[in-house]
N, C-alpha and C positions, 0 to 999 in steps of 0.2 A: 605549624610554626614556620617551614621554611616557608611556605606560599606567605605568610607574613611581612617576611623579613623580604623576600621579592616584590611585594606591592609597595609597601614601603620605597625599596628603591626606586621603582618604577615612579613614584609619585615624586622624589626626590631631585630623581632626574630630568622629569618634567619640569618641576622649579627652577634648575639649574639652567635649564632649555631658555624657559622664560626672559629667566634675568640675562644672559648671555643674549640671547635674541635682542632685549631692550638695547645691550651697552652695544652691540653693533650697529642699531638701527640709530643709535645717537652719535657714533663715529662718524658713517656714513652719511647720515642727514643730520645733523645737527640745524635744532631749531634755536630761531630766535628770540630770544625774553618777549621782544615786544612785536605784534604781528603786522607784517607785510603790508604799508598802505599801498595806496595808489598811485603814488609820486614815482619818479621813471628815472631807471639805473643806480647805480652806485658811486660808493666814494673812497678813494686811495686814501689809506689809514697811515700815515707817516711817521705815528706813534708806536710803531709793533704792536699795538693791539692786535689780537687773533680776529681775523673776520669772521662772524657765521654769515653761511653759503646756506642760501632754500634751497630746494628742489631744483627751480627752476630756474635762479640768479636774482638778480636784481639787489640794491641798495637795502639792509636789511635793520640797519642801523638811524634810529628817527634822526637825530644831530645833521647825519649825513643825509637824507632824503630831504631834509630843512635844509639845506645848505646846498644841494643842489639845485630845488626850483629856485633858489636867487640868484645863485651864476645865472644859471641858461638863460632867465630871465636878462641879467645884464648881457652877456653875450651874445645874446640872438638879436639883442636890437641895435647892433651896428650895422649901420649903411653897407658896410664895404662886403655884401654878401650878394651872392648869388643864387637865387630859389629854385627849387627842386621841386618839379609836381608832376608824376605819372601815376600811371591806374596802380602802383602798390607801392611806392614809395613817396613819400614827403622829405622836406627838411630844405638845407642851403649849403654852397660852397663857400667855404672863407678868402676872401679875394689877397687877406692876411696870409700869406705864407701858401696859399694855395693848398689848401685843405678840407679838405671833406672832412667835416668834424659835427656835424645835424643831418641826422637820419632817424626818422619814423617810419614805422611800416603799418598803411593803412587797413590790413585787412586782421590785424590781431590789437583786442583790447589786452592792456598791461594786468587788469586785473577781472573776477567776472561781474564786477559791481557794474549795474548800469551807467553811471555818468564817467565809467574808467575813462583817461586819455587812451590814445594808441601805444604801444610798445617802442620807448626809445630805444636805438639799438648804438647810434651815434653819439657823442658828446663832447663840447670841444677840451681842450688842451686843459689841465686846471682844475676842470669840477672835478667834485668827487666822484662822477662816473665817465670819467674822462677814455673817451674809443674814436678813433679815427685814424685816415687814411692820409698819406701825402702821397700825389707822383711827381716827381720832380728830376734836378740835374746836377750833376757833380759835372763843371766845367773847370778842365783844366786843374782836378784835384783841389775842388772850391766847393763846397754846398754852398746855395744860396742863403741867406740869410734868413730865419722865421719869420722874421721883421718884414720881408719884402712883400711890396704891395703890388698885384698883380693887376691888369688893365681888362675888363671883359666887354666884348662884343655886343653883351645881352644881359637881360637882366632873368631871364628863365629858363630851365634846363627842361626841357620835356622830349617826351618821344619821336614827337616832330621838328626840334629845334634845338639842334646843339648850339654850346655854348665854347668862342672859344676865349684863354686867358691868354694875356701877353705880358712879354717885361722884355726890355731891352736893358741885356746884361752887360753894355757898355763896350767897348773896343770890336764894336761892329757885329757882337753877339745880339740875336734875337732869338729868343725862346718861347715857345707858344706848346698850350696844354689845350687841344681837344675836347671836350666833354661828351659823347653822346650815353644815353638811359635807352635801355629797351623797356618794355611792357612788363618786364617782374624785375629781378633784381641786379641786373649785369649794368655796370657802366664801364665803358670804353674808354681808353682814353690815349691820343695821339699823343706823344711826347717829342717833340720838332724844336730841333735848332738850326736856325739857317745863319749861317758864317760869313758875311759882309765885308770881312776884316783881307787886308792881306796876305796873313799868316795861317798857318793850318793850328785847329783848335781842338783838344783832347775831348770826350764827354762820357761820360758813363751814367744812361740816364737810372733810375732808381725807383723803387715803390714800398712803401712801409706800413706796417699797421702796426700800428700802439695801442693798448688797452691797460685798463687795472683789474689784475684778480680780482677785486674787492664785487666786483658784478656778478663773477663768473657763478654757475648751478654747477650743483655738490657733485663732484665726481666720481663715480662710482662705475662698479665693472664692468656694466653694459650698457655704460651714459660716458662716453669718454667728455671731459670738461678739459679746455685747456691750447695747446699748440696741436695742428691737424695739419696737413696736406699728405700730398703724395707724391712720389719719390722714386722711380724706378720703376715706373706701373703701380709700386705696393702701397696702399692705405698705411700711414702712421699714426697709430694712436700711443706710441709708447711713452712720449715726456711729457711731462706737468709743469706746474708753475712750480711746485717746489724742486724739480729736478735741475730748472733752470737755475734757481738760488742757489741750490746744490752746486750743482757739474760747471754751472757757466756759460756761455754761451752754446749752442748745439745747430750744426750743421748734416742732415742728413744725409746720408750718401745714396745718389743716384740725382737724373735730372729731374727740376721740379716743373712736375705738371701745375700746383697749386698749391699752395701758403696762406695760413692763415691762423684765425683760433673760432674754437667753436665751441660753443653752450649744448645743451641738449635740447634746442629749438631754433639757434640763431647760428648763423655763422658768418665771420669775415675772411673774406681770401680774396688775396694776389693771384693774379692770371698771367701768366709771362706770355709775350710775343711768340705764334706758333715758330718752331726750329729751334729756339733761341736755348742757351744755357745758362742762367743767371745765377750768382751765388747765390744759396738761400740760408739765412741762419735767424733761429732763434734766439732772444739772449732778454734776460732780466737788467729794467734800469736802475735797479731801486723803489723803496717804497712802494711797492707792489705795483708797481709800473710794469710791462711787458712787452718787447715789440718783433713783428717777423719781417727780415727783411728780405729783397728781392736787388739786387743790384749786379746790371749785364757787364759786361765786359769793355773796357775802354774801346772808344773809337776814333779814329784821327778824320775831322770832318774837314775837307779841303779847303783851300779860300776861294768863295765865289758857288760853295754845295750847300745843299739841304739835306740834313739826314732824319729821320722818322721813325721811330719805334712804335710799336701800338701794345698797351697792354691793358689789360682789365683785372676791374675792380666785383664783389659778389659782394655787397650788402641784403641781408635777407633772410627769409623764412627757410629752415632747413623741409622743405615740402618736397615728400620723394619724387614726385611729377615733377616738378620745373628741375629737381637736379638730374632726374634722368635725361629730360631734354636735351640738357646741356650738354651732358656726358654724350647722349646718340649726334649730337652735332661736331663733336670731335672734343670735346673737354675731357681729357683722360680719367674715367674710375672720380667722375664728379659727385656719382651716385654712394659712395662711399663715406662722405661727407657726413651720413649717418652709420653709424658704427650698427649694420645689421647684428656682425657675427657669422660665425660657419653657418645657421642657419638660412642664409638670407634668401636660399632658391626657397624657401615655404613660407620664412614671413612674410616676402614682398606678394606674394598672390593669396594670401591671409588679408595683407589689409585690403589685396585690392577688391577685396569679397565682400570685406567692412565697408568700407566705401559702396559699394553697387547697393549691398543692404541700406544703407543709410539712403540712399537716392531712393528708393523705392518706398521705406517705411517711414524717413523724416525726422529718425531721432538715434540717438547710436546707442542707448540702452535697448532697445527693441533692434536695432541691428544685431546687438552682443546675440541677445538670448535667439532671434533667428539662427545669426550665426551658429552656436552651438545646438538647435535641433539639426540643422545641415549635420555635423560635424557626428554626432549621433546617431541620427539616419544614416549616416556613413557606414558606420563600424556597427549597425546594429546584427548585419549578415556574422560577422564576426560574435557578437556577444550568442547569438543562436548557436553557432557551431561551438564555442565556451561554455556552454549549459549542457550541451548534446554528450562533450565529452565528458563534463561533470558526471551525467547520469550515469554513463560507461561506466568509468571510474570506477562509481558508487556499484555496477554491478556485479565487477569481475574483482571487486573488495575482496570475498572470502578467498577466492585464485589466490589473492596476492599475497594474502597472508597467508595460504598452504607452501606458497612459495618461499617465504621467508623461515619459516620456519623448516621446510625440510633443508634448505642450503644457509642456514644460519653460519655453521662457520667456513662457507665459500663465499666470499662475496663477489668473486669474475663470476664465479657460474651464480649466482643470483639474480646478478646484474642480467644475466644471456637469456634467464629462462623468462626476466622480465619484458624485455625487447621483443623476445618471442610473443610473450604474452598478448603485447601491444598490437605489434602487426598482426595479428592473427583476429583480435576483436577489433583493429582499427581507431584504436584507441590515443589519444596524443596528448601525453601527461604534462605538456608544456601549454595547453590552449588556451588553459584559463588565466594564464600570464600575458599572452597576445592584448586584450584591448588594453592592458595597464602600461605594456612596454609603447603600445600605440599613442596613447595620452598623454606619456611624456612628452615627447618635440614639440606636439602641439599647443599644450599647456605651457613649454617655453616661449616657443615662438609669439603665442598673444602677448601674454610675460611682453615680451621687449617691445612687439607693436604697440601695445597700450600704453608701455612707459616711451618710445622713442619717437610716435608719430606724432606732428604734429596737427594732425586731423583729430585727432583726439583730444586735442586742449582745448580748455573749457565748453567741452561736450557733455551736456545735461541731462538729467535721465531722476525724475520724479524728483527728490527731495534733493539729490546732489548736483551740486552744478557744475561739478569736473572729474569725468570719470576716471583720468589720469592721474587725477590725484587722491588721497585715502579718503573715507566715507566721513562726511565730517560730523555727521549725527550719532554720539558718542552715547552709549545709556549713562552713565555714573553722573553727568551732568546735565540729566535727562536734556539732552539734546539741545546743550546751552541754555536753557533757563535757571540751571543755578552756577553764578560767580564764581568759576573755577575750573582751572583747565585740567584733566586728569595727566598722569604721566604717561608718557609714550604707552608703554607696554599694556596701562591699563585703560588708554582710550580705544574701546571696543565697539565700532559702530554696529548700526543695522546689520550690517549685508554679513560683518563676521559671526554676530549672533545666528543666525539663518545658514550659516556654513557649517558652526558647528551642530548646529540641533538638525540640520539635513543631514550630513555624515553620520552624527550616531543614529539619525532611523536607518539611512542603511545597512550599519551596522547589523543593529538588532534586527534588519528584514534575512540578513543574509544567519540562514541555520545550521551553517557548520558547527561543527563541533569543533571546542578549544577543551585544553587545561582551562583551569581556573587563573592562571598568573597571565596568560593570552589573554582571557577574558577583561582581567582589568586593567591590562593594555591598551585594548578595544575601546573600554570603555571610558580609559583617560584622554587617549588617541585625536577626537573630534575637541575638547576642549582646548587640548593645545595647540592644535591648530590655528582655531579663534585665533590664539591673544599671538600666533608667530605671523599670522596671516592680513591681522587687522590694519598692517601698516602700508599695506603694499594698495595699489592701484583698483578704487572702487569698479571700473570695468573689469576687472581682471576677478574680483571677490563675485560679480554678478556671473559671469561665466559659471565659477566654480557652483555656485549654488544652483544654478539653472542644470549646470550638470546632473547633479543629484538629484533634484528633482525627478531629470528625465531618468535618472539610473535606476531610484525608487520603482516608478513608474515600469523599468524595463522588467526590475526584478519581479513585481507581484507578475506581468505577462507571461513571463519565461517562467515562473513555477507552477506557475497554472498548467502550462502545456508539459511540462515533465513534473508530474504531482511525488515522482518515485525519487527522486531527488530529494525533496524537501521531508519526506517519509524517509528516505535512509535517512538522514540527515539527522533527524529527529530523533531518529531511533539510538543512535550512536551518541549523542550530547545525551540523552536519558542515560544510557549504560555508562557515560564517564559520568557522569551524578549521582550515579551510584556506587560507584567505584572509589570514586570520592568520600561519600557517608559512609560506606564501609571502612575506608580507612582512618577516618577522626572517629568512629567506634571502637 
């Protein structure tokens, strides 16, 4: 009767698990009614309508993805631009107010349909996915006007052809903007005012980036979404967009190396002039409007001088390679821009291993599962010495219970004659703990590679086309052929079916002996897993199963070779099965 009333709860709690699992996985990611096209960014709700936020961002809302191809459409076809064309970046500057407000980045499609456009990342002032950049100048305690129409040198920005803007700010002011692009995602940009005038001129030049949450991917605790730079050498991932609605505007203390906001693939950031100390503060505009600003310190420019700031701009791929670049060429802690975590000395040489596998085998599902035979092969010295002491264990058994039972009630001297016992047969009752405490970090660390890199987006592997994101062949709709989307908890693909049904054969391979209420732990154990596991990152579900697999595989080798093992083993789960039927007699 009690083993009853325990399985019961056991099952109970598993339910509980479940639906809990679900209501956080809908917190966290909240999906949207109607699914993600292929139309590019989003749109500022001015309505208070609640945004839903995908995974990855972007405009989620149809009205709004309609209403943005016909801005961009109007907006992009005015004359008064300047085109943007390098090896990773597309798009134009607005000669209007001098804005970088059209930015594609050529090397990521927006969705993984074939005829996808590229990934907008920019968009100008207005639409519903409205992100972009100004550098500009506050002369004399004046912004220039949005309105102001600037004069260009050229009509194309490239890597061998900057471009520069002018305006002649009147009373013998001239103002001139720089452009240069490198080969990924840096542009430079000179901010020059030379003073013509006979009086000395105040200036404080400035840099901003504005965005709408409405774009921004779901934020979550090791996907920071929202305001990012760094601040005193230290990465900040602590304020959000709602904290900013909240609190107000927010200025962090220490100097900023870089400002900006960032997605969990995409980021914008301000670069301040090396030396230089510039306010930096976040602040909400309204309307889920958002901007980080960068503005230096007044300067009194002489009559008859030229003064020059230089700072940069980052539109781009958050790709750990080109941020580390950055960072080893003196951009402070650029590399941080992706939120590793404490782990990041073992993820960054994780992916770089995913990466080299991938170069060699051509696909990152068969990199995973190489991956993980390495990873196996590793610890396999370790699961031999786990078995080794298992057998011990199992042979100095009757010892240990002569021991207990003659110092039943000493537990110091139990404890002593035990340790004795150990060191004396060499025995280490902690060992078969070692590969499991070993597989946590690891098992994290993929965890946040697979969800944070993006070398892993839209990377293919037999039936799925993105292993970063969950398995989309779900059984209850046998695999979208029938009209109807399952709910979170109970869309179960392939790879979770194949985790639990691998888990419980190891289960039943491994023949310790349980109670009966362990037992049906055991054997509820692998099911729930599935349905907590099913949401999370099909790379990450391919690991685990490739795991087991190989762990199956370890288990029949290693009890082959210690057969006395799997014979105590036997022996003992026989005798508590009887012990059992003896007592419901």
């Amino acid at each position: 009767m009690e083993n009853s009333r325990n399985i019961i709860l056991v099952v109970v709690l598993s339910m509980a698990l479940l639906l809990g699992w679900d209501a956080a996985m809908n917190y966290f990611y909240p999906q949207p009614d109607e699914p993600v096209v292929a139309a590019e960014t989003a749109a500022p709700s001015g309505d208070g309508a609640e945004v839903q936020h995908s995974r990855t961002g972007g405009l989620t809302d149809p009205a709004a993805l309609k209403q943005e191809a016909a801005d961009l459409e109007t907006a992009l076809a005015s004359p008064d631009r300047v085109r943007i064309d390098s090896p990773k970046v597309a798009g134009s500057i607005n000669l209007t107010g001098a804005v970088v407000d059209d930015v594609v980045l050529k090397d990521y499609a927006e969705t993984t349909d074939k005829d996808s456009g590229p990934v907008r990342l920019f968009s100008p002032r207005g639409t519903p996915a409205q992100h972009f950049a100004q550098l500009g100048f506050i002369v004399n305690g004046q912004k220039l006007p949005d309105a102001t129409v600037w004069q260009a040198d050229g009509e194309l920005l490239t890597v061998d052809k900057p471009v520069t803007l002018t305006h002649d700010a009147g009373n013998g002011l001239e103002l001139q903007l720089r452009y240069a692009i490198d080969e990924n995602y840096m542009v430079t940009v000179e901010q020059s005012i030379a003073n013509r005038s006979a009086v000395p001129a105040v200036v404080q030049p400035f840099g901003l980036v504005s965005r709408t949450s409405d774009t921004a991917s779901a934020d979550f605790f090791i996907a920071h979404s929202g305001p990012i730079g760094v601040f005193g050498d230290s990465a900040n991932y602590d304020t959000d967009y709602g904290d900013l609605d909240d609190d107000g505007p927010v200025s962090p203390q220490g100097r900023a190396e870089w400002l900006g906001f960032t997605d969990i693939y995409w980021l914008s950031a301000l670069v301040p002039q090396d030396g230089s100390a510039p306010d930096a503060t976040f602040r909400a505009l309204g309307g889920n409007a958002y901007r980080a600003d960068m503005i230096y310190d007044p300067v009194t420019v002489p009559a008859g001088r030229k003064y020059t700031t230089t700072s940069r701009l980052y539109a781009g791929a958050k790709d750990s390679t080109i941020l580390d670049a950055y960072q080893d060429a003196g951009l402070a802690q650029f590399g941080l821009a992706i939120d590793w975590g404490w782990f990041r000395w073992f993820e960054k040489p994780l992916l770089w291993l995913l990466k080299t596998l991938f170069d060699l085998v051509g696909n990152f599902g068969v990199a995973i599962i190489c991956l993980t035979i390495i990873v196996r092969g590793v610890m396999f010295p370790i699961a031999q010495k786990q078995f080794s002491s298992m057998a011990s264990m199992k042979a100095i058994q009757p010892r240990m219970k002569a021991i207990q039972e003659k110092y039943k009630d000493d537990r110091l001297q139990q404890q002593q004659e035990m340790q004795k016992l150990f060191r004396e047969e060499k025995v280490n009752p902690l060992a078969g703990c070692l590969p499991l405490i070993l597989q946590i970090p690891i098992f994290f660390a993929l965890y946040k590679v697979l969800y944070l890199a993006i070398e892993m987006r839209h990377r293919n592997f037999l039936w799925i086309e993105d292993l970063s994101a969950p398995d989309p062949a779900t059984i209850l709709n046998l695999f979208g052929l029938l009209p109807f989307t399952p709910p979170s908890f109970l869309a179960i693909g392939v790879l979770a079916v194949l985790l639990g049904v691998t888990m419980w054969l190891t289960f039943k391979l491994n023949p310790s002996a349980m109670d009966p209420v362990q037992q049906q732990v055991f054997a509820i154990m692998p099911w729930v897993l599935m349905f907590i596991m099913a949401p999370f990152a099909a790379g990450l579900l391919l690991y685990w199963v490739t795991s087991n697999i190989l762990t199956l595989a370890q288990q029949k080798y290693l009890y082959s070779k210690h057969p006395q093992l799997k014979a105590a083993a036997e022996k003992e789960k026989a005798e508590k099965a009887a012990e059992a039927a003896k007592a419901k007699g």
